[in-house]
C-alpha positions as CSV (number, residue, x, y, z in Angstrom):
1,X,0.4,-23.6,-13.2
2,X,-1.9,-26.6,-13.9
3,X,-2.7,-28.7,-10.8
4,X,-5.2,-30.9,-9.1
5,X,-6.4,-29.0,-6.1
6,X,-7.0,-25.1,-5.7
7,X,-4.5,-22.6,-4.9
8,X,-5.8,-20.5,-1.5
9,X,-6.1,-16.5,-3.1
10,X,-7.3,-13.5,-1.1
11,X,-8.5,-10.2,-3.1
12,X,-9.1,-6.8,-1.8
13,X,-11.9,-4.7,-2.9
14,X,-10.5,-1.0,-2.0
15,X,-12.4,1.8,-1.4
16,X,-11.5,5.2,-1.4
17,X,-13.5,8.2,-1.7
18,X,-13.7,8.5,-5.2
19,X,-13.9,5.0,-6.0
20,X,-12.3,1.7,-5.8
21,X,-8.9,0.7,-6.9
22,X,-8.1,-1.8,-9.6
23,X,-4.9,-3.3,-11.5
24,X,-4.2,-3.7,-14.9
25,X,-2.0,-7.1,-15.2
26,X,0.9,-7.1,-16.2
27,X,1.1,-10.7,-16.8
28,X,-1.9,-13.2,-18.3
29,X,-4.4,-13.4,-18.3
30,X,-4.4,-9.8,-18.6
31,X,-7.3,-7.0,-17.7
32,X,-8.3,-5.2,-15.0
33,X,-8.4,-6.8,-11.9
34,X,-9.6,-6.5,-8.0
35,X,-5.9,-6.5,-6.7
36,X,-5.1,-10.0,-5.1
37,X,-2.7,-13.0,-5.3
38,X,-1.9,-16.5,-3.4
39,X,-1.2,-16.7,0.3
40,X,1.9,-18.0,0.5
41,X,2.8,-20.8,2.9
42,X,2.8,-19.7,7.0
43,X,0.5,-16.9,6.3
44,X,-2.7,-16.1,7.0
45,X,-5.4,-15.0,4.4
46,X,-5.2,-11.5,6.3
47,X,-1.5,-11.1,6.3
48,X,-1.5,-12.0,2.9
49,X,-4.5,-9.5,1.6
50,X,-2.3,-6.7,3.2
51,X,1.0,-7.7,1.9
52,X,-0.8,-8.4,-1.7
53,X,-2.3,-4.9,-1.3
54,X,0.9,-3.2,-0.7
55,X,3.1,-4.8,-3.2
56,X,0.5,-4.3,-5.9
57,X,-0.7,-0.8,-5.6
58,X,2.0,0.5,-2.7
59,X,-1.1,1.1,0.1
60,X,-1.3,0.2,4.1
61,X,-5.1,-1.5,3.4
62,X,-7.2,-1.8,7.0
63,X,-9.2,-4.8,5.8
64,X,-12.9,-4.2,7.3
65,X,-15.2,-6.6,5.9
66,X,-15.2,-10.3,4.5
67,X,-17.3,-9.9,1.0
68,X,-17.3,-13.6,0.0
69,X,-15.3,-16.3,-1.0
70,X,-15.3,-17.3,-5.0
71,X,-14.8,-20.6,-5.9
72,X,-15.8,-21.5,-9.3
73,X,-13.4,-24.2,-10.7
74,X,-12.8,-22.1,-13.9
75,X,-12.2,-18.7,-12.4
76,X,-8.7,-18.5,-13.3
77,X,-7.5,-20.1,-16.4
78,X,-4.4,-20.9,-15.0
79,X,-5.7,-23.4,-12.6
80,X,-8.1,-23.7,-10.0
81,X,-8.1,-21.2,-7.0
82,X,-10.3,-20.5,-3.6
83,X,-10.6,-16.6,-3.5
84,X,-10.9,-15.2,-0.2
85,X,-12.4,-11.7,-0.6
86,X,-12.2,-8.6,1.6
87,X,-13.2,-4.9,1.9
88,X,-10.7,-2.7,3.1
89,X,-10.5,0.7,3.2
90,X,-6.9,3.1,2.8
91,X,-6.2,6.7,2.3
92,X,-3.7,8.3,-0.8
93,X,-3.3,7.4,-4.1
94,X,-2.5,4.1,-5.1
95,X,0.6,3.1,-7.5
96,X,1.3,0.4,-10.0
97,X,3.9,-2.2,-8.1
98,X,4.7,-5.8,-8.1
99,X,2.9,-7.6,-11.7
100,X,0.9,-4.7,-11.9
101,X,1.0,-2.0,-14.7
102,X,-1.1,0.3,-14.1
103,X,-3.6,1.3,-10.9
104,X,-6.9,3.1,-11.0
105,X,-10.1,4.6,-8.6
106,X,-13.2,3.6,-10.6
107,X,-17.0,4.3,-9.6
108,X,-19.6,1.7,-9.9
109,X,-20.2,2.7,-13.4
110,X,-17.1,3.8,-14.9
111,X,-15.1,0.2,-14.5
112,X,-12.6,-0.4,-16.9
113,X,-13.0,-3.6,-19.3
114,X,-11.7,-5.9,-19.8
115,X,-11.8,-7.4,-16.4
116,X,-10.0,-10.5,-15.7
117,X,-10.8,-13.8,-13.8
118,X,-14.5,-13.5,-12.2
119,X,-14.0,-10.2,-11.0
120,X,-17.2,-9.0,-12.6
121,X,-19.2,-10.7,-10.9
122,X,-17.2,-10.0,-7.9
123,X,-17.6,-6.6,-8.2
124,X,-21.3,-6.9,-9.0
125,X,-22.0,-8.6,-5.8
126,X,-20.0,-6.1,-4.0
127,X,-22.0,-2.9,-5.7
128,X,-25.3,-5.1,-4.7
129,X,-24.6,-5.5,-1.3
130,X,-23.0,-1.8,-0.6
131,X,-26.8,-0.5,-2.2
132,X,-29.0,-2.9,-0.9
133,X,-26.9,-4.5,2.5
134,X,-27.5,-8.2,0.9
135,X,-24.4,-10.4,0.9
136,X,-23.8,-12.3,-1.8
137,X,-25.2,-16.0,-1.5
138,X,-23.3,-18.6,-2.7
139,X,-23.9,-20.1,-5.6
């Protein structure tokens, strides 16, 4: 997938009571991931974080907040990307679909490892801002 200008992404940070819901990839790079993927051409970054949501992990996602977009040149080793990301909240239990393998709920300080692209740091803004209200600030 190697190319000259950035792919437009959206990922979903999910929260459900117990936690927030991950992917394991099925494909590379693999990990543990915020579930996401490209917005396809026509769509808007919204339609696509819901579609993404349920073909990855089978949930209706109400997307309630814009967290940040993620932009670092080197995020995905498959090429460059734009990340939009969102908060959204659902209800039930999600389910592997799509490229992913597995699906989990994970608290702040149980997240599996390894996670893929820049999620980390993702998610580490995210935990930040839901403790202290601060967004993240780009870098």
């Amino acid at each position: 997938m190697a190319q000259n200008h950035p792919r437009p992404t959206v990922d979903v940070i999910i929260e459900l009571e117990e936690g927030i819901v991950l992917i394991r990839r099925r494909n590379p790079p693999l990990g543990w991931a915020i579930p996401g993927g490209m917005i396809d051409a026509g769509e808007s970054a919204e339609a696509a974080a819901r579609r993404e949501m349920r073909e990855e992990t089978t949930l209706d996602v109400e997307l309630t907040e814009l967290l940040g977009v993620y932009s670092d040149p080197t995020r995905d080793p498959r090429g460059p990307t734009i990340s939009t990301v969102y908060i959204g909240r659902t209800h039930g239990t999600p389910r592997a679909a799509d490229d992913a393998a597995e699906a989990g709920v994970f608290a702040e300080h149980q997240l599996p490892a390894p996670l893929a692209f820049d999620h980390a740091r993702i998610l580490a803004d995210y935990f930040r801002y839901r403790r202290t209200g601060e967004r993240p600030r780009p870098a």
